[in-house]
C-alpha positions in Angstrom: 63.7 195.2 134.6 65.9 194.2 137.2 69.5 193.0 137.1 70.7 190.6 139.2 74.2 190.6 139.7 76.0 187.0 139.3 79.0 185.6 141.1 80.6 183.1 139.0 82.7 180.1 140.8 84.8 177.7 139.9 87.2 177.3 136.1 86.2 177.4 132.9 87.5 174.5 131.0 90.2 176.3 128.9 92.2 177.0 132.4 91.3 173.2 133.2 93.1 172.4 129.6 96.1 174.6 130.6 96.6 173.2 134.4 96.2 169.5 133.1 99.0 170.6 129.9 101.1 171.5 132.5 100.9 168.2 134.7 101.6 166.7 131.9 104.6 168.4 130.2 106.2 168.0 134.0 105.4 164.0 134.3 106.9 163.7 130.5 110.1 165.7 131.8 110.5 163.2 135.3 109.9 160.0 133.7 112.6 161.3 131.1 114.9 162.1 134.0 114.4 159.4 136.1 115.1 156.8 132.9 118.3 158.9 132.5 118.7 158.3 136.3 118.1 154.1 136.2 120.0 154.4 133.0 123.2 155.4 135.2 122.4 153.3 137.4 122.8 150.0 135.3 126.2 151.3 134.4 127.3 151.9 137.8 126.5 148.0 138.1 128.3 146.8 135.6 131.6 149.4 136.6 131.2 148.4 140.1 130.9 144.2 138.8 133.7 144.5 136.6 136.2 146.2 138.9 135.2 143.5 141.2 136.0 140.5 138.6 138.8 142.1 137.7 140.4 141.9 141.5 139.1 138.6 141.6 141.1 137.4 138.3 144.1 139.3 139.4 143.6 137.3 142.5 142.9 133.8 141.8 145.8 134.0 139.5 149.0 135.6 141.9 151.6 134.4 139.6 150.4 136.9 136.8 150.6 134.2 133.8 147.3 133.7 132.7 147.6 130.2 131.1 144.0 129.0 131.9 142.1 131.8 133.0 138.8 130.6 131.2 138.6 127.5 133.4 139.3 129.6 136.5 137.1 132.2 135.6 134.0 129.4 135.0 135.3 127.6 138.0 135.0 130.6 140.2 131.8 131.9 138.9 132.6 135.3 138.7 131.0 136.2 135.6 127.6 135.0 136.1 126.5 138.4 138.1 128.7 140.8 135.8 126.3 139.3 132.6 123.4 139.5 134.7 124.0 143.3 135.3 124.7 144.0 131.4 121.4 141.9 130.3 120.0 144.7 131.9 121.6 147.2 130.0 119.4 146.1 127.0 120.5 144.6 123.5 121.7 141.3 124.4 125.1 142.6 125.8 127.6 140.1 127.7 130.9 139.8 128.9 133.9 136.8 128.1 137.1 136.8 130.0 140.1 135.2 128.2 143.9 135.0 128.1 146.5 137.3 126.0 150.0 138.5 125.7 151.2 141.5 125.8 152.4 143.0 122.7 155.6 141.4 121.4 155.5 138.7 124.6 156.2 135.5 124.4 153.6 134.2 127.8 149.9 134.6 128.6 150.8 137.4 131.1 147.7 139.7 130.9 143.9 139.0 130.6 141.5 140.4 128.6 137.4 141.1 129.2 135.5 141.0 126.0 132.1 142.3 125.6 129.8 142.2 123.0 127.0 144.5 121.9 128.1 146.9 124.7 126.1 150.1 125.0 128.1 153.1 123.6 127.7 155.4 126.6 128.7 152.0 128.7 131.9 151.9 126.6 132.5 155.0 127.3 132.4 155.0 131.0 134.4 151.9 131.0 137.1 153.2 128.8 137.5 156.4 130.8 138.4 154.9 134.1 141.7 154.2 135.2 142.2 150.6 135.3 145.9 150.3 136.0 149.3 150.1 134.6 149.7 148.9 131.3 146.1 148.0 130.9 144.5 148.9 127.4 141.4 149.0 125.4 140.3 148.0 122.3 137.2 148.3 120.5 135.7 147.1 116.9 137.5 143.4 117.6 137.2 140.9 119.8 141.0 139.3 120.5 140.8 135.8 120.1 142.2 133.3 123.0 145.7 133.8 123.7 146.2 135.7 120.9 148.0 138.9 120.9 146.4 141.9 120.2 148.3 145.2 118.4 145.1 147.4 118.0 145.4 149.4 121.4 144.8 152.6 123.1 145.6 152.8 126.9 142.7 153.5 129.3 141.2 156.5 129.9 142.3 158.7 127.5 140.4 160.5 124.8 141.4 157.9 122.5 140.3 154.7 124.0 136.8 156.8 124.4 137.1 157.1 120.8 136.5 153.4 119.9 133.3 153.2 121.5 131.5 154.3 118.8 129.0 151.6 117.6 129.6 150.2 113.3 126.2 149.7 113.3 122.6 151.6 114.6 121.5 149.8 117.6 124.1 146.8 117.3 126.5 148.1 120.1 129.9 148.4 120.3 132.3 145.2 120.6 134.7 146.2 123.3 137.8 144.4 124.8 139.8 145.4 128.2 143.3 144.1 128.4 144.5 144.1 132.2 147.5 142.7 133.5 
């Protein structure tokens, strides 16, 4: 009998299984990374569109006394992008801007930006950024108009990233910024 000696070519389909495992374990691990990515992203929005109405309050209102800030702020339209910019953040979040006094004050002499069902990590971001002298943050209330509000921790330090925690799973965090 004569052997005839075979050349085999090609894969057998247990090291197709394996390469294709692989593909997909990496494609898993960059979609996860680039929704962490977009994820910063949104933030970065809403940081950059808040720091931008809060220079636009501060200047549409040079005096400092904040008497009517909610007509201004509607007037001006200043909000519109800011909201647009955390309805992408997910979870129906949005922002209010509204008149206060500072603690024991007697005038409307600081303003405050009130968010509702503001992402955690979002919270945090916003609560560890410098935003100024006597500026504050406050989290778990939202201060009502021209009221004055006593539950405060200033901005950016490990307290004030503290009250970002959300009450309940999946309702975000209600978050106030007090600037003057």
């Amino acid at each position: 009998m004569k052997m005839i000696n075979k050349t085999e070519s090609g894969r057998s389909m247990i090291e197709m299984l394996g390469v294709l495992a692989i593909i997909g374990v990496l494609s898993v691990g960059g979609l996860a990374g680039y929704n962490m990515a977009m994820g910063r992203v949104r933030v970065n929005r809403v940081i950059d569109e808040l720091q931008l109405v809060a220079v636009n309050v501060r200047t549409a209102v040079p005096n400092g006394v904040y008497d009517n800030i909610g007509t201004i702020v509607d007037n001006m339209g200043i909000l519109t992008t800011l909201n647009e910019n955390l309805a992408a953040l997910g979870a129906g979040a949005k922002a209010e801007v509204m008149s206060q006094k500072s603690i024991g004050g007697t005038k409307l002499d600081r303003f405050a930006i009130n968010f509702e069902k503001l992402p955690e990590d979002a919270c945090r971001r916003i609560a560890s950024l410098d935003w100024g002298t006597e500026s504050y943050v406050a989290a778990g209330t939202k201060p009502n108009d021209k009221s004055e509000v006593t539950t405060t921790n200033a901005t950016g330090s490990s307290g004030a990233i503290g009250l970002c925690e959300e009450t309940t799973s999946g309702a975000g965090v209600t978050f106030s910024l007090m600037l003057k």
